[in-house]
PyMOL Python script that loads the backbone (N, CA, C, O; Angstrom):
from pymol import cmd

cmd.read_pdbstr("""\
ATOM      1  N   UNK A   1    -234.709-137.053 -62.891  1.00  0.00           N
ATOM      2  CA  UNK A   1    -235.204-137.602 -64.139  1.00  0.00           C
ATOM      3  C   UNK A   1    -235.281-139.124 -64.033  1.00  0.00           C
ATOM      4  O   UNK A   1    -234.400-139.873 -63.612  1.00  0.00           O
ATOM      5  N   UNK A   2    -236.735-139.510 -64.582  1.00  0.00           N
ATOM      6  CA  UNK A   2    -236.655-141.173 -64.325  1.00  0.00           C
ATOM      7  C   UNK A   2    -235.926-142.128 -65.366  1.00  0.00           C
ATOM      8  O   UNK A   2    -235.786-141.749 -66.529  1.00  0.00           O
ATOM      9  N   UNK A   3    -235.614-142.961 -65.082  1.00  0.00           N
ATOM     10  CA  UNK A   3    -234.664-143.396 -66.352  1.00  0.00           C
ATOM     11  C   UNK A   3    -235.690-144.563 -66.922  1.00  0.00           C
ATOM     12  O   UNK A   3    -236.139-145.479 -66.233  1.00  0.00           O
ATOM     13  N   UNK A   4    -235.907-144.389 -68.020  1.00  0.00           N
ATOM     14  CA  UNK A   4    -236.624-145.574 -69.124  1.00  0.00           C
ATOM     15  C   UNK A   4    -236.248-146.709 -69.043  1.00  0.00           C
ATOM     16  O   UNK A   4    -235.025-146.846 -68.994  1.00  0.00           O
ATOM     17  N   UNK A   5    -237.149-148.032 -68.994  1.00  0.00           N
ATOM     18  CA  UNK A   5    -237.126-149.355 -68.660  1.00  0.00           C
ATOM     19  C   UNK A   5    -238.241-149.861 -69.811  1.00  0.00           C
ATOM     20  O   UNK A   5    -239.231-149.183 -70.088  1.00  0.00           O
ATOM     21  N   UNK A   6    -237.912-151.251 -70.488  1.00  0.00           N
ATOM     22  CA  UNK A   6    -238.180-151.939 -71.084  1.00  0.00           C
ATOM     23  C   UNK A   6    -238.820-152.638 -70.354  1.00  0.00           C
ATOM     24  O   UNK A   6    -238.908-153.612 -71.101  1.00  0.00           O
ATOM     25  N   UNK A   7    -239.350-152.924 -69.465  1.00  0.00           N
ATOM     26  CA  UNK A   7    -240.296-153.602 -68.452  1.00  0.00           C
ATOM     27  C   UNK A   7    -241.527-153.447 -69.237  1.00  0.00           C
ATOM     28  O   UNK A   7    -241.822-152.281 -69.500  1.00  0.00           O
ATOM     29  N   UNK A   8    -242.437-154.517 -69.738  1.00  0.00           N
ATOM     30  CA  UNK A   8    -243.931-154.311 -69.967  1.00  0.00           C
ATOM     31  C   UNK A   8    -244.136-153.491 -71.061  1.00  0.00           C
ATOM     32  O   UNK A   8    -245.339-153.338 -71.268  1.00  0.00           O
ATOM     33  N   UNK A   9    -243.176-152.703 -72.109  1.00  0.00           N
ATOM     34  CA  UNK A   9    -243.507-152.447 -73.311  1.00  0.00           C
ATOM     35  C   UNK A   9    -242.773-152.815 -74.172  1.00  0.00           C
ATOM     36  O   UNK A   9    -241.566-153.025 -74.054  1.00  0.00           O
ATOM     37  N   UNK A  10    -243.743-152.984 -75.585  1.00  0.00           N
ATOM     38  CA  UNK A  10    -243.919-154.053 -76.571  1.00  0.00           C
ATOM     39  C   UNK A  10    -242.726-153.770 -77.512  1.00  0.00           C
ATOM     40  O   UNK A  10    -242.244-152.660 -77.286  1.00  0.00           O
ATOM     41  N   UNK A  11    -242.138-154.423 -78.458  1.00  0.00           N
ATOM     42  CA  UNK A  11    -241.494-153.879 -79.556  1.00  0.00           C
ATOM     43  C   UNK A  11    -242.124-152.634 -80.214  1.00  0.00           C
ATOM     44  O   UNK A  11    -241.586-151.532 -80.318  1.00  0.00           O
ATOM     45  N   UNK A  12    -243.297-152.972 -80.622  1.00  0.00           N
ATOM     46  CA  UNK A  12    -244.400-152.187 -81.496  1.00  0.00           C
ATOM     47  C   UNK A  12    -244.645-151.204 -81.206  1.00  0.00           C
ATOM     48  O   UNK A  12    -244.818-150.271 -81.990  1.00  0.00           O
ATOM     49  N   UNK A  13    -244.754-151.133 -79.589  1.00  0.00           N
ATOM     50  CA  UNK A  13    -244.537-149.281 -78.909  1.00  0.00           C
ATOM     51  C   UNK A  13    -243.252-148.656 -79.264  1.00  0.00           C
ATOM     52  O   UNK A  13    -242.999-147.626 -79.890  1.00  0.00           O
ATOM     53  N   UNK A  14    -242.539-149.504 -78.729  1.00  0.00           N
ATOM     54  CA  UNK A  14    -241.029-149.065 -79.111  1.00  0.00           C
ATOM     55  C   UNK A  14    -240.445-147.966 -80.121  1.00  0.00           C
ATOM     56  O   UNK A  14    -239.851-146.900 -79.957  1.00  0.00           O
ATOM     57  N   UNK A  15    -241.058-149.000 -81.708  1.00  0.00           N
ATOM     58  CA  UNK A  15    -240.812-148.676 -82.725  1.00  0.00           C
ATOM     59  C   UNK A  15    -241.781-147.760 -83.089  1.00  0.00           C
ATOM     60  O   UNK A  15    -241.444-147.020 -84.013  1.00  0.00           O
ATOM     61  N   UNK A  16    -243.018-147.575 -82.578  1.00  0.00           N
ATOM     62  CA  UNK A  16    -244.015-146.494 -82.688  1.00  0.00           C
ATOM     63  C   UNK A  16    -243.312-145.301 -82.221  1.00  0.00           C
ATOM     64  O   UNK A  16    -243.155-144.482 -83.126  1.00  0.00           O
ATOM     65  N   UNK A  17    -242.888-144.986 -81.204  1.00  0.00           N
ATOM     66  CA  UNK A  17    -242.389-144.214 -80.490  1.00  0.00           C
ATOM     67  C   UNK A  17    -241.060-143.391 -81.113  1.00  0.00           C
ATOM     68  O   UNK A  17    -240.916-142.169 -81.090  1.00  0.00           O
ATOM     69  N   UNK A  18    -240.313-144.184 -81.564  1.00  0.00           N
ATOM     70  CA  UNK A  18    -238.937-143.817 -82.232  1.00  0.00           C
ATOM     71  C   UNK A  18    -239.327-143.554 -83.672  1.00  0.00           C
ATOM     72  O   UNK A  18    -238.589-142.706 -84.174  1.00  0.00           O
ATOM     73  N   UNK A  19    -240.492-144.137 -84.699  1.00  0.00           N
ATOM     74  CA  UNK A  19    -240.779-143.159 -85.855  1.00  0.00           C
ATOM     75  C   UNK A  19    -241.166-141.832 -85.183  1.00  0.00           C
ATOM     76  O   UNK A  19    -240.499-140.799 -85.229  1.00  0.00           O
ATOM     77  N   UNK A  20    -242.712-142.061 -84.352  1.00  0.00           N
ATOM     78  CA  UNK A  20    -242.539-140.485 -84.544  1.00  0.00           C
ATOM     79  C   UNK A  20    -242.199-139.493 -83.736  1.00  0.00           C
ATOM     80  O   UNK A  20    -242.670-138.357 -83.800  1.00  0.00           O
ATOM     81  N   UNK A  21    -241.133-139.990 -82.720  1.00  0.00           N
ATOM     82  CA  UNK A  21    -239.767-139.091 -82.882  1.00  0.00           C
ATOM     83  C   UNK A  21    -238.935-138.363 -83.861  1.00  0.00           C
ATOM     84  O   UNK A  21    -238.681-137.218 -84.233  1.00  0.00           O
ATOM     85  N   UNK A  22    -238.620-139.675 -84.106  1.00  0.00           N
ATOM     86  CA  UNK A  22    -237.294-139.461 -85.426  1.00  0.00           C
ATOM     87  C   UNK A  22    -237.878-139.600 -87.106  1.00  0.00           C
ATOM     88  O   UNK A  22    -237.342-139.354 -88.186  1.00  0.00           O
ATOM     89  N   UNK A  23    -239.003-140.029 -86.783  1.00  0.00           N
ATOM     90  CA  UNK A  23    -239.495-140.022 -88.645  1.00  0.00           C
ATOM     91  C   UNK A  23    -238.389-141.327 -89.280  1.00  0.00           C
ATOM     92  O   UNK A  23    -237.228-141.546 -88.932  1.00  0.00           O
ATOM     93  N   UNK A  24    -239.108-141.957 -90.170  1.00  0.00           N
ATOM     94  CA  UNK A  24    -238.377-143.054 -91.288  1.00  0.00           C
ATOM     95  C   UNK A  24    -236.530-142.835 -91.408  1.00  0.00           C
ATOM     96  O   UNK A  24    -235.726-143.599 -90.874  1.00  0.00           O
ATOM     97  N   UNK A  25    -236.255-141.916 -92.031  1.00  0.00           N
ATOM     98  CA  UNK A  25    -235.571-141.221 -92.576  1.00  0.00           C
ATOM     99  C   UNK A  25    -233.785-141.063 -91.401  1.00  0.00           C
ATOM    100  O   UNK A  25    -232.608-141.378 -91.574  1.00  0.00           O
ATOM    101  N   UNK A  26    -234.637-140.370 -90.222  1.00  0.00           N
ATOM    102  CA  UNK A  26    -233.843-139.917 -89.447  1.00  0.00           C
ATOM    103  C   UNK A  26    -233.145-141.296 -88.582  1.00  0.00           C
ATOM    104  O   UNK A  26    -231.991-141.640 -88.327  1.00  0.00           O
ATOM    105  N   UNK A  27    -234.518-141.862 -88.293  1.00  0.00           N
ATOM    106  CA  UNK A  27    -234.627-143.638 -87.455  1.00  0.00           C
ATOM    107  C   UNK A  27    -233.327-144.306 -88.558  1.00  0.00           C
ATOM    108  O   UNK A  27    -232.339-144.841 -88.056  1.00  0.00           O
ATOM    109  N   UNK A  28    -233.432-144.230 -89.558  1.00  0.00           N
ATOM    110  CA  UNK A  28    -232.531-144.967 -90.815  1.00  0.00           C
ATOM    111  C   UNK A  28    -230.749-144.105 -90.628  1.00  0.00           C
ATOM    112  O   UNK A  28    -229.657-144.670 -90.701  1.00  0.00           O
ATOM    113  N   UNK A  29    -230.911-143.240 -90.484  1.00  0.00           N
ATOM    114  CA  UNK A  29    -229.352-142.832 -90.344  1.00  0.00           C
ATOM    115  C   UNK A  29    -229.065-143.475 -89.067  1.00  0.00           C
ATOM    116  O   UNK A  29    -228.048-144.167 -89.005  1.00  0.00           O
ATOM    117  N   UNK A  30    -229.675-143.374 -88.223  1.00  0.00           N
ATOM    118  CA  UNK A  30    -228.979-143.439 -86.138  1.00  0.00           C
ATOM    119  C   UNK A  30    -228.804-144.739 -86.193  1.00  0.00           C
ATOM    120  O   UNK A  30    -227.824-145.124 -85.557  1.00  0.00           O
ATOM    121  N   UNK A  31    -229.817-146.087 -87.089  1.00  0.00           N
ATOM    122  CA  UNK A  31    -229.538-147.912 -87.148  1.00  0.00           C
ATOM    123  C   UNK A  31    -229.969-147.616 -88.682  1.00  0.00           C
ATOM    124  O   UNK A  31    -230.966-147.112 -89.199  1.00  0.00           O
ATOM    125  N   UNK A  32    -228.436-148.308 -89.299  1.00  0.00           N
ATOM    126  CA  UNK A  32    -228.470-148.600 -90.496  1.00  0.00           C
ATOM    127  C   UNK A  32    -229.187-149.623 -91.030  1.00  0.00           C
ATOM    128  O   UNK A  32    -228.513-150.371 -91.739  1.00  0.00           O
ATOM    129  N   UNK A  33    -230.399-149.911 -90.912  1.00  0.00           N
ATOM    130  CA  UNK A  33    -230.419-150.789 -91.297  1.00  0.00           C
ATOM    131  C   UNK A  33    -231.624-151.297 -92.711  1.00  0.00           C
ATOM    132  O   UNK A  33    -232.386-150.334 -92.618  1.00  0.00           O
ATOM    133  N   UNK A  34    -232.071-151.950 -93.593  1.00  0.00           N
ATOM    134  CA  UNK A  34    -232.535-151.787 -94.471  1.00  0.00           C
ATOM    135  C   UNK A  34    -234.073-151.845 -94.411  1.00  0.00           C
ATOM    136  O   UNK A  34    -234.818-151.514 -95.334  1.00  0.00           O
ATOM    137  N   UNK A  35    -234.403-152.247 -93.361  1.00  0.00           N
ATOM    138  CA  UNK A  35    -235.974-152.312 -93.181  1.00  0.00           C
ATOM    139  C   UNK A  35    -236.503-150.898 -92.907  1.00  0.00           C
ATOM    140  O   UNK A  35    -237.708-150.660 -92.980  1.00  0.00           O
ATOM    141  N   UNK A  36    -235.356-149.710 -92.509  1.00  0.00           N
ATOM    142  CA  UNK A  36    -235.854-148.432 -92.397  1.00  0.00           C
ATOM    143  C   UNK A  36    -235.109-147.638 -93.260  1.00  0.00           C
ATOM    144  O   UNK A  36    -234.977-146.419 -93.154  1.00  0.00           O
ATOM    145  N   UNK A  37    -234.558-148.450 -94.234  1.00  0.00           N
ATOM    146  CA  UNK A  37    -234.225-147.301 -95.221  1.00  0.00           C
ATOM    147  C   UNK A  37    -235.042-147.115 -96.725  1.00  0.00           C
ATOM    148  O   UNK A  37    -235.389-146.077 -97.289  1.00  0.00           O
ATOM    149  N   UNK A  38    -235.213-148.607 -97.155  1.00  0.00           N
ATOM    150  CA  UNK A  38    -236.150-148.892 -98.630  1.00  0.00           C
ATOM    151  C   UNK A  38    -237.514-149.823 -97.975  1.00  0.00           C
ATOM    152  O   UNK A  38    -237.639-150.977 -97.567  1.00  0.00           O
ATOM    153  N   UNK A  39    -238.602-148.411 -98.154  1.00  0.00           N
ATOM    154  CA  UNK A  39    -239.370-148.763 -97.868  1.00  0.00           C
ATOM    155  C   UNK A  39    -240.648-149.410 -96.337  1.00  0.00           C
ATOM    156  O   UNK A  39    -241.554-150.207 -96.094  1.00  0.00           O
ATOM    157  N   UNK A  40    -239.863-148.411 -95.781  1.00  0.00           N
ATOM    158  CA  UNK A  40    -240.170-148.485 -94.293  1.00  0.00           C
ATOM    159  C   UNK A  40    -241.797-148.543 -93.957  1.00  0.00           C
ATOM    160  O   UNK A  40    -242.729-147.870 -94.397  1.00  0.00           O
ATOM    161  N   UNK A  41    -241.752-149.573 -93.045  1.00  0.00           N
ATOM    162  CA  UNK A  41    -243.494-149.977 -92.507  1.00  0.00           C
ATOM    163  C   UNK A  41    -243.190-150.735 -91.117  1.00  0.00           C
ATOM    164  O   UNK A  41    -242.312-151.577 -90.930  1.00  0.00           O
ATOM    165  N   UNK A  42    -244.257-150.168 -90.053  1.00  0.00           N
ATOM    166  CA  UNK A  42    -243.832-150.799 -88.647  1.00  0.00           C
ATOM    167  C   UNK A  42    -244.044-152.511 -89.191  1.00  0.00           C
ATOM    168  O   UNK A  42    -243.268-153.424 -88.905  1.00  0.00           O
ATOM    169  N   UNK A  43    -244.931-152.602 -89.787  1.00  0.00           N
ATOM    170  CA  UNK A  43    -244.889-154.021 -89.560  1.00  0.00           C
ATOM    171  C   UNK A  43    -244.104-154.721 -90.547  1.00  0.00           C
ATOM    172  O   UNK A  43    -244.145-155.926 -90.298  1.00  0.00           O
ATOM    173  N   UNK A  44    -243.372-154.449 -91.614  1.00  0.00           N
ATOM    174  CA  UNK A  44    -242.442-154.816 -92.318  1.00  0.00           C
ATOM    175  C   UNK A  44    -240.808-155.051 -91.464  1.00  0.00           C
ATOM    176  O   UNK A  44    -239.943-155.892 -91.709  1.00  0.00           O
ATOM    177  N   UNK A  45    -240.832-153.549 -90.018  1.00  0.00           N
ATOM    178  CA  UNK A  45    -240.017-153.791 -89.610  1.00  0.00           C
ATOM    179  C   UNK A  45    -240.117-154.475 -88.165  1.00  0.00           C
ATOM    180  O   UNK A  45    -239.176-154.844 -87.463  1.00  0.00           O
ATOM    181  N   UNK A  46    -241.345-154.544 -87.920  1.00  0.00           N
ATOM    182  CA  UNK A  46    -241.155-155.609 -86.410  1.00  0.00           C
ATOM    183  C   UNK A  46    -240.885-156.983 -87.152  1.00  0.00           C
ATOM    184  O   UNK A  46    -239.900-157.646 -86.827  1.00  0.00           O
ATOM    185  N   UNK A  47    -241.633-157.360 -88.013  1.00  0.00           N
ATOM    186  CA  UNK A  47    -241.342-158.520 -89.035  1.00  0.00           C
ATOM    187  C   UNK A  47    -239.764-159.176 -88.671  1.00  0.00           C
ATOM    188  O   UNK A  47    -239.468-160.216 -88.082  1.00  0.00           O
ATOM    189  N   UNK A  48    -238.664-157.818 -89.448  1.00  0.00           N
ATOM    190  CA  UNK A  48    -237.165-158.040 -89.409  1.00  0.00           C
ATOM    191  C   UNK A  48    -236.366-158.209 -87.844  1.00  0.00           C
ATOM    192  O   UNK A  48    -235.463-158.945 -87.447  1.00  0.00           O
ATOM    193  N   UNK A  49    -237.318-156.977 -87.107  1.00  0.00           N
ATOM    194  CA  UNK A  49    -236.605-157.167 -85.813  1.00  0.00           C
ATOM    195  C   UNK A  49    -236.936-158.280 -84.987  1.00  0.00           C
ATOM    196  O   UNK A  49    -236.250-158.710 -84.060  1.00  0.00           O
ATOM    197  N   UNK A  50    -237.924-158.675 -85.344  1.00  0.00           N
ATOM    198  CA  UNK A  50    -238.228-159.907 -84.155  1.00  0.00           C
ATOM    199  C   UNK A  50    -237.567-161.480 -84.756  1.00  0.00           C
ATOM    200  O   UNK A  50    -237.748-162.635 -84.373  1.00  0.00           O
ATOM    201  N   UNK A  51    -236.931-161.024 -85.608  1.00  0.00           N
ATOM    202  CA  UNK A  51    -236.025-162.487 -86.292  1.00  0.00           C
ATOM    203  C   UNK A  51    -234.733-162.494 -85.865  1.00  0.00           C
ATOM    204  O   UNK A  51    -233.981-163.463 -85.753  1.00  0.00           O
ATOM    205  N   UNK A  52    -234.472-161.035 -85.572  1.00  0.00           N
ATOM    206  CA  UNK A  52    -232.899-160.160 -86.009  1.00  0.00           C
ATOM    207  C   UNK A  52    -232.311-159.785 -84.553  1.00  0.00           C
ATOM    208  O   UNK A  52    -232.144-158.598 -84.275  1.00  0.00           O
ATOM    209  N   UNK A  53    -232.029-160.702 -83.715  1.00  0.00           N
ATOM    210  CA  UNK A  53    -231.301-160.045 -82.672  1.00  0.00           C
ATOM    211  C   UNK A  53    -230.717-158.835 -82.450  1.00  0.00           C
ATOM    212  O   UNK A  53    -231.321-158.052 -81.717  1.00  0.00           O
ATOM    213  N   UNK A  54    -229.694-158.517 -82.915  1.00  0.00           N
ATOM    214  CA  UNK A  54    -228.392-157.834 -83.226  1.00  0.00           C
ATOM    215  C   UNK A  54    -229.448-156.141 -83.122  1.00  0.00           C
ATOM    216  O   UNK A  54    -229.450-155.213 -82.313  1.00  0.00           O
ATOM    217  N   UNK A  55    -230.255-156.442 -84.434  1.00  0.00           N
ATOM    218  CA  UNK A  55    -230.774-155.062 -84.659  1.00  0.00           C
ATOM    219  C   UNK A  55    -232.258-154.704 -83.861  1.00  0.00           C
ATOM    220  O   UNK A  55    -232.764-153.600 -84.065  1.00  0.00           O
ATOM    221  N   UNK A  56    -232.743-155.414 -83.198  1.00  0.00           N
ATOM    222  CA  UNK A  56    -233.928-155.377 -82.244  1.00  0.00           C
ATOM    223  C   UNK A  56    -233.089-154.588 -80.696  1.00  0.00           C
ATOM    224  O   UNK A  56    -233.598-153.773 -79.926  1.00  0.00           O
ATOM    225  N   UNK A  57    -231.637-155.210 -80.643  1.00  0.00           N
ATOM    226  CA  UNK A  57    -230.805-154.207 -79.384  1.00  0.00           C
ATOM    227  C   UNK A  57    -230.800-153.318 -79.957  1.00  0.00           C
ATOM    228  O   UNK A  57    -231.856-152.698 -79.822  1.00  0.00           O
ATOM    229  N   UNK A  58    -230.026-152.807 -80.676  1.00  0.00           N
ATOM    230  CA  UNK A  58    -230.220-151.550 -81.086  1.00  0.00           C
ATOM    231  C   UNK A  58    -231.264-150.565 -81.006  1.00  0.00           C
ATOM    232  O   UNK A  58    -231.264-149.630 -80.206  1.00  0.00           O
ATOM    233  N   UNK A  59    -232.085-150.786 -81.793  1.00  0.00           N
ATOM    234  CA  UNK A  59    -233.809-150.111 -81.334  1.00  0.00           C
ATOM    235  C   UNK A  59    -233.787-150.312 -80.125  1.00  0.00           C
ATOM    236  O   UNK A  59    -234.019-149.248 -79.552  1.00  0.00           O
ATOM    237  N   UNK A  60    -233.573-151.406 -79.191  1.00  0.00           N
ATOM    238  CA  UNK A  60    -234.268-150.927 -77.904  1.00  0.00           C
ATOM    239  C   UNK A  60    -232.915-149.971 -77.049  1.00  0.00           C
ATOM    240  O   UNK A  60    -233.095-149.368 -75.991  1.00  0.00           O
ATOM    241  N   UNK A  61    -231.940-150.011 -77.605  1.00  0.00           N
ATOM    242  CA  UNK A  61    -230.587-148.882 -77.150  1.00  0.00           C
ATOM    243  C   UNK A  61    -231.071-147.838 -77.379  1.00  0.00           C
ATOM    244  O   UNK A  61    -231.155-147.122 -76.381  1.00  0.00           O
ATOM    245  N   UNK A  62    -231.613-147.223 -78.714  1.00  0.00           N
ATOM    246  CA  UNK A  62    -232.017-145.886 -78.802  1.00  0.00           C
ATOM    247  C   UNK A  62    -233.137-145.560 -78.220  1.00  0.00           C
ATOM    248  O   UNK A  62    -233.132-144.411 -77.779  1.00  0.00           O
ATOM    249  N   UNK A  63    -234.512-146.412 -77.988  1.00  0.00           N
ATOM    250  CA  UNK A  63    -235.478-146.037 -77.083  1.00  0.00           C
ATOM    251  C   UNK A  63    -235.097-145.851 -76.026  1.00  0.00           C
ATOM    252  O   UNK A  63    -235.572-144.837 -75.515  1.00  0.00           O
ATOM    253  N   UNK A  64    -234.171-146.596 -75.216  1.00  0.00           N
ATOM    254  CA  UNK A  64    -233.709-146.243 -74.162  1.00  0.00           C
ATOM    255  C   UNK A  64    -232.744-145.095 -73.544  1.00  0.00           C
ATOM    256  O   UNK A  64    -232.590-144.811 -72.357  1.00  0.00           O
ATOM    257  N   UNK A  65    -232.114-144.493 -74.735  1.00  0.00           N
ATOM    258  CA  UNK A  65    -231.670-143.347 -74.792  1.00  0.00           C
ATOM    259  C   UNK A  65    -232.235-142.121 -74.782  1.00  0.00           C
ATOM    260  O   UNK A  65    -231.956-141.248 -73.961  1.00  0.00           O
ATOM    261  N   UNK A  66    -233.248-141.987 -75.918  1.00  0.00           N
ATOM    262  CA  UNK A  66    -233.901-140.542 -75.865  1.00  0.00           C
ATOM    263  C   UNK A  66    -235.159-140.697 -74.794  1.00  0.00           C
ATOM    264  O   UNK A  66    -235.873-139.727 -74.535  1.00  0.00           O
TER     265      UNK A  66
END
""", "prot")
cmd.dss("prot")
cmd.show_as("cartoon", "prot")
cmd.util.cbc("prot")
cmd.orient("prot")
């Protein structure tokens, strides 16, 4: 099994990828965080993550997981 690398893809895939995986909802329980709980929009939340250190690792922890 090849293991997933952040090499050459974008936040925006990222977070494309992990909604529709996990849907709004599900993405919001696994990272608490408020840009995916009230009112969720990729670009409302690349908005937060690309300001937000802390929670941009995260997202890229769980892309890199599943």
């Amino acid at each position: 099994m090849q293991k997933k690398t952040l090499d050459g893809v974008t936040l925006e895939t990222i977070l494309s990828q992990l909604v529709d995986q996990y849907g709004w909802e599900d993405l919001a329980a696994r990272i608490q965080i408020r840009c995916f709980i009230s009112d969720p929009s990729i670009k409302s939340s690349l908005k937060f993550l690309r300001k937000t250190p802390w929670a941009r690792q995260k997202v890229e922890q769980l892309f890199l997981e599943c």
